[in-house]
C-alpha positions in Angstrom: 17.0 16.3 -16.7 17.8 12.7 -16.2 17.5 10.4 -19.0 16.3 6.7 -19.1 18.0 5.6 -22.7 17.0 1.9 -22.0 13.9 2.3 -19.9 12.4 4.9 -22.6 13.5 2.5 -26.3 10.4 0.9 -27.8 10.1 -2.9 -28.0 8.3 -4.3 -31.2 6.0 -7.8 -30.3 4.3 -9.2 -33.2 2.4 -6.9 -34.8 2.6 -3.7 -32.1 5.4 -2.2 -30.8 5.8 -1.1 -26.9 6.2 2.9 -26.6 8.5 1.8 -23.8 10.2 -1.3 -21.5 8.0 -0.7 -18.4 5.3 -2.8 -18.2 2.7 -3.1 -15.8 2.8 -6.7 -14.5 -0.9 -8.6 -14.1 -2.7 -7.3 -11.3 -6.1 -7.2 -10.3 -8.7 -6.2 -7.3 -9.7 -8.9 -5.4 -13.2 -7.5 -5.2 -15.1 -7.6 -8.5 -19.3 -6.3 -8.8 -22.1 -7.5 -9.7 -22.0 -11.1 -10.9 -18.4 -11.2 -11.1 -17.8 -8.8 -13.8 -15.3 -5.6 -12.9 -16.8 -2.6 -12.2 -16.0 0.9 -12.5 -13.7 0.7 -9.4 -12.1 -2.1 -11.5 -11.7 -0.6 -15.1 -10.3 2.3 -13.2 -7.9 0.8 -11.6 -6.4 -0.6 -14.8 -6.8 2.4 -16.7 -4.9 4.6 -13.9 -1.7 2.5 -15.1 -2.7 3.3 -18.7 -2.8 6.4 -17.4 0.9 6.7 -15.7 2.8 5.9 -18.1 3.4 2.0 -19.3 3.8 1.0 -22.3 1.4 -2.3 -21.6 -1.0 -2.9 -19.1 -1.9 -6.9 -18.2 -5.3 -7.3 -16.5 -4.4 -10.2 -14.0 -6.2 -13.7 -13.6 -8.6 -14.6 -15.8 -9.9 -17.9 -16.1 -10.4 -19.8 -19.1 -12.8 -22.4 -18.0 -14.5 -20.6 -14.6 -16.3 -24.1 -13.7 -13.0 -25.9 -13.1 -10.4 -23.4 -13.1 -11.7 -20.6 -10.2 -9.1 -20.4 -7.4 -10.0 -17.2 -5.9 -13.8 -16.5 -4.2 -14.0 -13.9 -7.3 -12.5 -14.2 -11.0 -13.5 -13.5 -14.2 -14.4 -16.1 -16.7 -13.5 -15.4 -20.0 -15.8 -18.1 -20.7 -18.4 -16.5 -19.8 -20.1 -14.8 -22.6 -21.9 -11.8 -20.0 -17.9 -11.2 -19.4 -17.7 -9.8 -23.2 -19.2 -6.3 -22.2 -16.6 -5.6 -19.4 -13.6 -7.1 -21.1 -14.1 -4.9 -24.0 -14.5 -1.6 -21.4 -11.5 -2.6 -19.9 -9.6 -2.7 -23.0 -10.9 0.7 -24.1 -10.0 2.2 -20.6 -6.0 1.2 -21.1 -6.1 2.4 -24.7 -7.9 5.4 -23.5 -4.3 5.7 -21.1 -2.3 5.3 -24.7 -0.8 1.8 -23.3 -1.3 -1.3 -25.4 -3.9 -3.9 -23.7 -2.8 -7.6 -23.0 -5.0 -10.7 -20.5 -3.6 -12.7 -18.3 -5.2 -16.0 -19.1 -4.8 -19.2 -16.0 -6.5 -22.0 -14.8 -5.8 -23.1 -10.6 -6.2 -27.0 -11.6 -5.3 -28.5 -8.4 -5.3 -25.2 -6.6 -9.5 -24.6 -6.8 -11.2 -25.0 -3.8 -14.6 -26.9 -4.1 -16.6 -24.4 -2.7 -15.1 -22.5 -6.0 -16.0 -24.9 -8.2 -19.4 -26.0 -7.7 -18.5 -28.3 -4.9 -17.0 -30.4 -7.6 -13.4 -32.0 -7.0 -10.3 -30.0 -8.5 -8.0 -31.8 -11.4 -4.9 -31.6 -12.0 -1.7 -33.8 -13.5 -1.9 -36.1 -10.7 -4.3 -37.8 -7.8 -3.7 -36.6 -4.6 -5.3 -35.4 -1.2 -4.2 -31.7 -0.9 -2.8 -29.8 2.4 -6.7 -28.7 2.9 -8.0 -32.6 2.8 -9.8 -32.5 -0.7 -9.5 -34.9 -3.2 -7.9 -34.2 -6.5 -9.0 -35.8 -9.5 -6.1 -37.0 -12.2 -7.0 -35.1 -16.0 -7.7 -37.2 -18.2 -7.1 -37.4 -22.2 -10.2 -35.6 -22.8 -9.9 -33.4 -19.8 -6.0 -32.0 -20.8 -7.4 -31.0 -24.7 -10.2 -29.7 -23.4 -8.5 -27.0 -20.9 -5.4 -26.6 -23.7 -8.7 -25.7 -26.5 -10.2 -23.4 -23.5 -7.2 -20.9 -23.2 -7.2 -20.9 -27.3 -10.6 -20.0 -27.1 -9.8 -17.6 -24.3 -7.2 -15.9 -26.4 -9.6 -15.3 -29.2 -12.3 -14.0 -27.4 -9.5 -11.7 -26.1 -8.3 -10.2 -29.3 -11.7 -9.7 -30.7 -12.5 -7.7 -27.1 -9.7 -5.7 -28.5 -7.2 -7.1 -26.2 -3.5 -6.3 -28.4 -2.0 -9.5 -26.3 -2.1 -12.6 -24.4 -0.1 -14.1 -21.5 -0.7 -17.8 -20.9 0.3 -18.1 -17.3 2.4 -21.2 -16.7 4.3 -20.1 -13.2 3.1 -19.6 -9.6 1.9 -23.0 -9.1 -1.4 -22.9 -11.3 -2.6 -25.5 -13.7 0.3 -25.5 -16.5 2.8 -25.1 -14.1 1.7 -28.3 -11.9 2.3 -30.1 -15.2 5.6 -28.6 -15.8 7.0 -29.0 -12.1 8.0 -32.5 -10.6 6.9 -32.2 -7.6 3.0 -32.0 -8.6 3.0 -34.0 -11.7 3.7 -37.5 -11.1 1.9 -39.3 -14.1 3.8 -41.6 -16.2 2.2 -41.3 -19.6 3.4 -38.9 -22.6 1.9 -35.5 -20.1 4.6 -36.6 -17.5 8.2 -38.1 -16.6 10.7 -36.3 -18.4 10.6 -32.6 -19.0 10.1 -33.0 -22.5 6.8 -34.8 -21.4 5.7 -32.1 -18.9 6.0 -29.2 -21.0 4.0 -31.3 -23.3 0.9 -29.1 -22.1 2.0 -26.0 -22.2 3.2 -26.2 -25.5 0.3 -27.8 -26.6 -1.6 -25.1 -25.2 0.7 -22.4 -27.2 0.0 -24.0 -30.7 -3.8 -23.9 -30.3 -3.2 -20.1 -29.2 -1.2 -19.2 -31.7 -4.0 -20.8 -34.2 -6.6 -19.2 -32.5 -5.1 -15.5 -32.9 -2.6 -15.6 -36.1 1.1 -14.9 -36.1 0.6 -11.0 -36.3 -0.8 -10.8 -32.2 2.0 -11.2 -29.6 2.0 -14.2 -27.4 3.6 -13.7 -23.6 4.0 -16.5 -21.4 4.7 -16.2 -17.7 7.2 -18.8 -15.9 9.0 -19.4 -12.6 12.2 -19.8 -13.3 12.6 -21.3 -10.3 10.5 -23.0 -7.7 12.1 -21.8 -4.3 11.2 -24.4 -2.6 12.2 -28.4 -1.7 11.6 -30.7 -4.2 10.7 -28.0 -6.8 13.1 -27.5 -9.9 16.0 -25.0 -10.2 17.1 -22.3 -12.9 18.8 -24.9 -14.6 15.5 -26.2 -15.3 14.1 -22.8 -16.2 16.4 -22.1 -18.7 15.7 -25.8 -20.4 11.9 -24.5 -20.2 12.8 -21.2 -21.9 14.8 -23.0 -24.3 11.7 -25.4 -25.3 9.6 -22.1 -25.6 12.0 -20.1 -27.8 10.4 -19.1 -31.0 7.3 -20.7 -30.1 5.9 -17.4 -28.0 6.7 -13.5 -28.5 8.1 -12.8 -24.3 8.7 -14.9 -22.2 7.9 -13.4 -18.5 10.2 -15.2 -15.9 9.0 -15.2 -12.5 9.5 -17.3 -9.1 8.3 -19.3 -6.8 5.0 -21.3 -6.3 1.8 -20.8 -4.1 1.9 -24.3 -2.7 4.9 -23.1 -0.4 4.1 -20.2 1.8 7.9 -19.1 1.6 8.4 -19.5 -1.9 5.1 -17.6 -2.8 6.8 -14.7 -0.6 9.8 -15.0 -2.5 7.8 -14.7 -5.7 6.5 -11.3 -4.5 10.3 -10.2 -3.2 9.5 -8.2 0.5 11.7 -5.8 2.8 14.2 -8.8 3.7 14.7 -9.0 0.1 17.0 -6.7 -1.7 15.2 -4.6 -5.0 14.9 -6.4 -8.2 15.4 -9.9 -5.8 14.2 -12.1 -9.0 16.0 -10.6 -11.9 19.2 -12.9 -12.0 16.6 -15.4 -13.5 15.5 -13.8 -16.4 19.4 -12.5 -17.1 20.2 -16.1 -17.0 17.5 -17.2 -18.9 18.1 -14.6 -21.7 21.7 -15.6 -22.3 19.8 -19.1 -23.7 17.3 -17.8 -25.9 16.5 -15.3 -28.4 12.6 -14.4 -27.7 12.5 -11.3 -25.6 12.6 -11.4 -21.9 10.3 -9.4 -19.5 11.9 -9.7 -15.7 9.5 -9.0 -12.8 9.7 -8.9 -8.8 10.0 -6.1 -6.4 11.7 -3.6 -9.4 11.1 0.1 -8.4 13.9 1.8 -8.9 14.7 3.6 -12.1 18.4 3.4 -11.6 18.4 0.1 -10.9 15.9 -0.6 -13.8 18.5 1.3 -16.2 21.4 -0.8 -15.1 20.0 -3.8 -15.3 18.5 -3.2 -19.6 21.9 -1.8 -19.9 23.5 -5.2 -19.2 21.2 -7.0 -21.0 19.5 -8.6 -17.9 16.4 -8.2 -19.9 14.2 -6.9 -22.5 12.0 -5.1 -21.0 10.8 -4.7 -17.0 7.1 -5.3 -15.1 6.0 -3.6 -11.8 2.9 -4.6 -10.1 3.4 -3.3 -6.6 5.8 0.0 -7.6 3.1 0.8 -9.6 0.4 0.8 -6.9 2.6 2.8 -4.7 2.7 5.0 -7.7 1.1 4.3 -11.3 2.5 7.6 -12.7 6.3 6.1 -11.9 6.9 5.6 -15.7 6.0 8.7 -16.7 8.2 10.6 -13.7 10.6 7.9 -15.3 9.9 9.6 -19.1 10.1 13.2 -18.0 13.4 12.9 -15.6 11.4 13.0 -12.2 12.7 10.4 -10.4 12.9 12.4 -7.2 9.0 13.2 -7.6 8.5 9.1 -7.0 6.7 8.5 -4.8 8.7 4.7 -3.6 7.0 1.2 -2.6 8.2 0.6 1.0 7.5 -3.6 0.1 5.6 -3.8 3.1 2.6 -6.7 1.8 -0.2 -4.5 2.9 -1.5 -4.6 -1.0 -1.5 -8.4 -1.3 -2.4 -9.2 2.2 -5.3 -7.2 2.1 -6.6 -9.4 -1.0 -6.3 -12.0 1.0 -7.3 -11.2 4.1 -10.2 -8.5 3.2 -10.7 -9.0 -0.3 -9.3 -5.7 -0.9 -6.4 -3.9 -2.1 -5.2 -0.8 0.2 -1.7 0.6 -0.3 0.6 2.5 2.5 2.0 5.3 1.0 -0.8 5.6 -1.7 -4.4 6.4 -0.4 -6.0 6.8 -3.8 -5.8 3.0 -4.0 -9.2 1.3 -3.6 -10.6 5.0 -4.7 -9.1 5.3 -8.3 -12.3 7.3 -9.1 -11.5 10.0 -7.4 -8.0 10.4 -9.4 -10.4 11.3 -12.2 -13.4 13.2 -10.3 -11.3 14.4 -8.4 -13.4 16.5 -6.0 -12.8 20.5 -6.3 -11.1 23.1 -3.9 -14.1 25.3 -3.5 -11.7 27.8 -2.0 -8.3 28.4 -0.5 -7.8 28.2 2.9 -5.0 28.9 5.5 -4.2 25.4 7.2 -1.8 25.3 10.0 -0.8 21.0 10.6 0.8 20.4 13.8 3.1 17.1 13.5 5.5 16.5 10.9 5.1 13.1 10.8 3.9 10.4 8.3 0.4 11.9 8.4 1.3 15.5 9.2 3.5 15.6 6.2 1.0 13.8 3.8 -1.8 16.3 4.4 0.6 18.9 3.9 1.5 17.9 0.2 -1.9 17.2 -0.2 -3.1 20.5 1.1 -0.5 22.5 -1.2 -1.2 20.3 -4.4 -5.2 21.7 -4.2 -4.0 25.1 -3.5 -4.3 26.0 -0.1 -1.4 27.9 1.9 0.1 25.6 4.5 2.0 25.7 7.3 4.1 22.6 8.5 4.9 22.3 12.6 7.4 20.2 13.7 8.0 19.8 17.1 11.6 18.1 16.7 14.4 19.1 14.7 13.5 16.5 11.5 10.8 15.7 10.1 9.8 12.0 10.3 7.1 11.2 13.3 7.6 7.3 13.3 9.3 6.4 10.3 12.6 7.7 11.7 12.3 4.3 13.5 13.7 3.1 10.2 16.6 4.4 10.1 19.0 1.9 12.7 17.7 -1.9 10.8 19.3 -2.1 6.7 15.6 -4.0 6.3 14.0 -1.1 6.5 15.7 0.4 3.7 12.4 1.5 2.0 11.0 3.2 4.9 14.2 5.6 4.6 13.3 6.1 1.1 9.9 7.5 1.2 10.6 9.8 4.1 13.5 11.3 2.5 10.8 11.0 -0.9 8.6 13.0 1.5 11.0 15.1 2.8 11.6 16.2 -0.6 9.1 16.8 -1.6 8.2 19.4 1.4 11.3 21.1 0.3 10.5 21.4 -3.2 7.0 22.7 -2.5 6.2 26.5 -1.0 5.2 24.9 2.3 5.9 26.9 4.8 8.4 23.8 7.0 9.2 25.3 10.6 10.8 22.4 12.7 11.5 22.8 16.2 8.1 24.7 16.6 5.4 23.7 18.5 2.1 24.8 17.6 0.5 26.7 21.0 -1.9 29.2 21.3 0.9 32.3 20.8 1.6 30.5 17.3 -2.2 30.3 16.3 -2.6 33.8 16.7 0.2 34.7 14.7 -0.7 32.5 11.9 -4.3 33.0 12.1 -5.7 29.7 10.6 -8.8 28.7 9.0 -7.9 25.3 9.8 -6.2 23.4 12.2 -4.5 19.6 11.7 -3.4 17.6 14.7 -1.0 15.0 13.5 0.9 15.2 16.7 1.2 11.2 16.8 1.4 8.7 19.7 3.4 7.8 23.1 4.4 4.2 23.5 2.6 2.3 26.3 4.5 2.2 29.6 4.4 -1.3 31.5 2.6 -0.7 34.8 5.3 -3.1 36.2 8.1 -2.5 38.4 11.5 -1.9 37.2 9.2 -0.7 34.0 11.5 2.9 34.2 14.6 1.6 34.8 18.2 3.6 32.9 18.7 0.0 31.2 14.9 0.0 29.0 14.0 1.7 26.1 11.0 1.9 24.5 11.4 0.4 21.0 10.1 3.9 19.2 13.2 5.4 20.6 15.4 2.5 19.9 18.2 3.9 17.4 21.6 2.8 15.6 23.2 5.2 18.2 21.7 3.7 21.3 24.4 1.8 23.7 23.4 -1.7 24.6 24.8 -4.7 25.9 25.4 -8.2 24.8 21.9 -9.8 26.0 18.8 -7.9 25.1 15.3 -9.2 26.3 11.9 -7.4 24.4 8.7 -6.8 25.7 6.5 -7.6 23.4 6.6 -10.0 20.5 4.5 -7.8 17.8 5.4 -6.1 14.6 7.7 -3.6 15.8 9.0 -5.9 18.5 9.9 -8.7 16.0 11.6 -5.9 14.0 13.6 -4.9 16.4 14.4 -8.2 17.5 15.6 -9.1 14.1 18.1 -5.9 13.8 19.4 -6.6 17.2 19.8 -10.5 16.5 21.9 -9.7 12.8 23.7 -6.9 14.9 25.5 -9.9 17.1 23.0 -9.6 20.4 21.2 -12.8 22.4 17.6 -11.5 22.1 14.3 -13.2 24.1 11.5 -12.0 22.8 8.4 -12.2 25.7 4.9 -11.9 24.3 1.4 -12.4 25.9 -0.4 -13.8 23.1 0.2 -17.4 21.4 1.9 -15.9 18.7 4.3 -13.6 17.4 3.5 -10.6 14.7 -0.5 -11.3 15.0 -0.6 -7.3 14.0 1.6 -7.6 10.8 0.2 -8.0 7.1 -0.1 -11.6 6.2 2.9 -12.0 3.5 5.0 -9.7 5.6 4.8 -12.1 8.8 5.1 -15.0 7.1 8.5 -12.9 5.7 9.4 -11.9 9.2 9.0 -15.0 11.0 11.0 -17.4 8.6 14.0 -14.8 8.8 13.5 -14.9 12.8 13.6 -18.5 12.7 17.1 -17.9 10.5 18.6 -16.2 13.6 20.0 -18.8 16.1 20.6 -15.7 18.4 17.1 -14.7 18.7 14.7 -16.8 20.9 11.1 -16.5 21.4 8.5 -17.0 24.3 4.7 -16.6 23.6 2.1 -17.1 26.3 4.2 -15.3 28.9 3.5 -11.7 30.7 6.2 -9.7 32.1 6.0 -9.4 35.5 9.1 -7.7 36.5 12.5 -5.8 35.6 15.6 -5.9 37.5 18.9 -4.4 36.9 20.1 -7.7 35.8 17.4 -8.8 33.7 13.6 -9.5 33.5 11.1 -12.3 34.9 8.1 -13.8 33.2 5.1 -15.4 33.9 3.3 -17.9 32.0 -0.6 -18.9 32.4 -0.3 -21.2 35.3 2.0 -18.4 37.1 4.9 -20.5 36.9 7.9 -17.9 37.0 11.0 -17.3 34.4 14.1 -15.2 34.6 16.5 -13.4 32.2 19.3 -12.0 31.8 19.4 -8.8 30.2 21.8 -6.2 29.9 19.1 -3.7 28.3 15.2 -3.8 27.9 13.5 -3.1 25.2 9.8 -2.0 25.5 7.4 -2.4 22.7 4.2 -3.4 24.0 2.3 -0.3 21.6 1.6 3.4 21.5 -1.4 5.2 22.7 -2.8 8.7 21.1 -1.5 11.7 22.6 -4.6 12.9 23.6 -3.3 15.5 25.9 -1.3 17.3 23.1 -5.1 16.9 21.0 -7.0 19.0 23.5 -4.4 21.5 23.7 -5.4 22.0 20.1 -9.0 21.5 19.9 -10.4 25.1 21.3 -8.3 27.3 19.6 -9.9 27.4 15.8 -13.5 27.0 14.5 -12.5 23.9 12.2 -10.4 21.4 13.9 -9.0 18.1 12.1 -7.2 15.1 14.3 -5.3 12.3 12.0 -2.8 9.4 12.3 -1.8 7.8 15.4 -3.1 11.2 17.6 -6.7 10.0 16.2 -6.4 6.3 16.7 -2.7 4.4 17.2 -2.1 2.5 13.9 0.0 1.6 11.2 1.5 4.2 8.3 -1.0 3.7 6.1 -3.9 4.8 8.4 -2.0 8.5 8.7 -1.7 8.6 5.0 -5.5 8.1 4.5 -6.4 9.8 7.3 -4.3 12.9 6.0 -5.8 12.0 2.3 -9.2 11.8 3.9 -9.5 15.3 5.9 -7.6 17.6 2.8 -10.7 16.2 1.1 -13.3 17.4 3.4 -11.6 20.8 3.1 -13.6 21.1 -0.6 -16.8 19.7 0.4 
């Protein structure tokens, strides 16, 4: 068994001690019920972390004062005293887990919209018309004590919910941190100018905390330890504001970034362009100044890397916020030498940018997500069956493992030699580095199962009668879209599913079609030394990719001065020496292209559906061969129809 020496010591805070270094970073579902307070779905979702392992567990984003701090359409107010019910449930549901129970406590200042606010005008350090058009209103005097004695009050109403820690969020561009940064707080009085000055409020904010909950309760504070972004401040600066907070709190959290730059806010949450632990050099500087512990955070997942990086002294102790939606039992696979049974983040955004755009969290590779209840009420295998899944791809393989862990006997077809489907389309571009490591997770975890794997089988009518199924899974996955153009079958174009590290192409490389997997490929061919034109019909590029991930995708396009991009344009042609393009008035471009690459989408095989359909009583059609989509809808869709199987 593998051990985790550092990951696995306890840390004493105050007055608790942490069972382990693995924290789960503040988090939270966008959605919350009935008059803002969480519901089941929500205490659930925190208590699943309890649950997996961690040693704490940090509700995210609650506000101290909700009538001027909101900054999301849905927060709770700790304020609020009809909040007091549903904080203290939540705190019993992480104990319940055995992890230790802390609050994130933050006020968006500047950052509130009025609609979120009563209608009312944000404040903030300084006077100034924001990005949106509103007016924002300078603090005043009695404004700046008031918000510092609101997050006291906030922490005590914590501890006596039975909260066992605070963190006072100063980072990410919310109310403490405008008055800490130089770029939003311009004021000239004692609460800005110098450093000194602008950590005047923070710190002001700490002593009232600490008076409000006693020396024996653990005080975390979350930072940026840089800004990431023009005109922000550097780690330099970071480690001066450690050093000012050293003594005065019991961790100190360092973070990145700030949301009032969309680049630096993607930064803060580290994506696939970003290597693993992106963000952890910060707090390994920062600890080398102070003596307080040191929590890192951003885009840690792997144990390994985790171990190393304690080991060195990097840091005190490590929190996970997407690693642990992807998986919240990582810790304790972590604890019990299981890393191989992890089941890996791919850092794809879909989590945050459904918040954002949906209100709602979904994850990828985990379909429990958004369902947490059913982890608990889990609903029961009424009795074994014999299922047969034809398609060993991302779907075919999850409904498999998901099959075999209620019991059933399975059998898993694979037409090909490997297993895979689509994500072997991650295996030419290094960015895609996560998608390698959940199939080969996957792959895995076939191998370590009784499944019965045949690859290079296709699933006919001969093989139905020999394995005589109760239940039958099409997961035989999608075709990509042919252009009905001429030229569209020509030796020199590929369709960018079949694009791989071994495929031969020449200098100048034009692609069809400027969405997510087009832009991908674009990218890899760009680094790899090739001119690349991306055509696209729509007005912009990636409109079917997650919104963190695009904006991630198109600043790294923007990096390549190889790569070149035409929206607005149809294809109307491909020659052997390259391709022409149309744009909405008909006006006509040519060029030059050695290879074509085709990635205009995929369409469901439908045809290898209906082969299936009339040869078993109870039929089942997931992933792409249902509807053409993404990962995460064959993972659900998989999740989904095992399900069914017990009702």
């Amino acid at each position: 068994m593998k051990q985790y020496t550092q990951l696995s010591r306890p840390l004493s805070l105050a007055g608790i001690t942490l069972k382990n270094r693995m924290l789960s970073a503040p988090t939270s579902l966008a959605e919350l019920g009935a008059d803002e307070h969480y519901s089941p779905a929500n205490i659930e979702y925190y208590k699943l972390r309890a649950f997996g392992g961690c040693s704490l567990v940090t509700v995210g984003d609650v506000i101290v004062d909700l009538e001027s701090g909101r900054s999301h359409p849905q927060q709770v107010g700790i304020n609020d005293p009809s909040a007091i019910p549903y904080l203290v449930a939540v705190a019993d549901a992480i104990h319940s887990g055995g992890a230790f129970a802390s609050v994130e406590l933050d006020h968006g200042g500047a950052l509130c919209a009025p609609e979120f606010i009563g209608g009312k005008n944000a404040i903030g350090p300084s006077a100034h018309i924001d990005p949106w058009g509103n007016q924002i209103e300078e603090m005043t005097e009695e404004d700046i004590y008031k918000i510092a004695d609101a997050f006291a009050q906030g922490a005590a109403i914590a501890k006596d919910c039975g909260f066992d820690m605070v963190m006072i969020h100063a980072g990410h561009g919310w109310l403490l941190h405008q008055f800490i940064s130089p770029y939003t707080n311009r004021r000239t009085d004692r609460w800005g100018g110098t450093l000194e000055k602008r950590m005047s409020l923070p710190l002001l904010v700490i002593e009232k905390v600490r008076k409000a909950v006693g020396h024996n309760f653990p005080i975390d504070i979350r930072i940026s330890g840089t800004e990431y972004m023009t005109g922000g401040y550097e780690i330099d600066t970071g480690i001066e504001i450690a050093k000012m907070l050293d003594g005065k709190v019991d961790l100190v959290h360092v973070s990145a970034g700030t949301q009032l730059d969309e680049y630096s806010a993607v930064l803060m949450h580290p994506g696939i362009f970003q290597e693993h632990g992106a963000n952890k050099h910060l707090a390994a500087q920062i600890k080398k100044h102070i003596k307080t512990p040191v929590c890192a955070v951003g885009a840690f997942s792997e144990p390994d890397n985790m171990e190393s990086f304690l080991s060195e002294g990097g840091s005190d102790c490590i929190a996970m916020g997407r690693a642990l939606i992807a998986d919240p039992y990582l810790p304790q696979k972590v604890l019990t030498g299981r890393p191989q049974d992890i089941t890996p983040c791919l850092r794809c955004g879909e989590c945050q940018s459904g918040m954002i755009a949906k209100r709602v969290i979904r994850c990828t590779v985990n379909p429990l997500i958004g369902r947490e209840s059913e982890f608990f009420h889990p609903i029961p295998t009424r009795k074994q069956k014999n299922i047969l899944i034809a398609g060993g791809g991302p779907g075919g393989m999850q409904a498999a493992l998901e099959a075999w862990g209620r019991g059933h006997k399975v059998t898993l077809c694979e037409q090909s030699g490997r297993p895979g489907g689509a994500l072997l389309c991650s295996e030419a571009a290094d960015f895609k580095y996560g998608l390698r490591q959940y199939l080969d997770s996957q792959v895995q975890k076939l191998m370590r199962s009784n499944i019965d794997l045949r690859l290079n089988t296709k699933v006919d009518q001969a093989l139905v009668a020999e394995i005589s199924p109760d239940v039958l899974i099409a997961a035989v996955g999608a075709k990509p879209i042919r252009l009905p153009i001429p030229g569209a079958n020509g030796p020199q174009v590929i369709f960018g599913s079949r694009l791989t590290k071994e495929s031969e192409l020449g200098k100048n490389i034009v692609v069809i079609g400027g969405g997510l997997i087009g832009c991908e490929e674009a990218l890899w061919l760009g680094r790899n030394g090739h001119n690349v034109v991306i055509i696209e019909l729509q007005d912009t590029l990636a409109p079917d990719c997650g919104l963190m991930h695009r904006i991630n995708l198109l600043h790294q396009l923007l990096a390549e001065p190889g790569i070149v991009s035409l929206t607005g344009h149809n294809c109307s042609k491909i020659t052997d020496e390259g391709v022409f393009a149309k744009d909405s008035s008909g006006s006509e471009t040519f060029f030059k292209a050695d290879n074509v690459i085709i990635a205009v989408g995929m369409h469901s095989d439908t045809a290898g559906v209906e082969e299936l359909r009339p040869l078993v009583n109870e039929f089942h059609v997931i992933g792409d061969a249902n509807k053409a989509g993404r990962i995460m809808t064959a993972v659900r869709d998989a999740y989904n129809a095992i399900v069914r199987l017990g009702l």
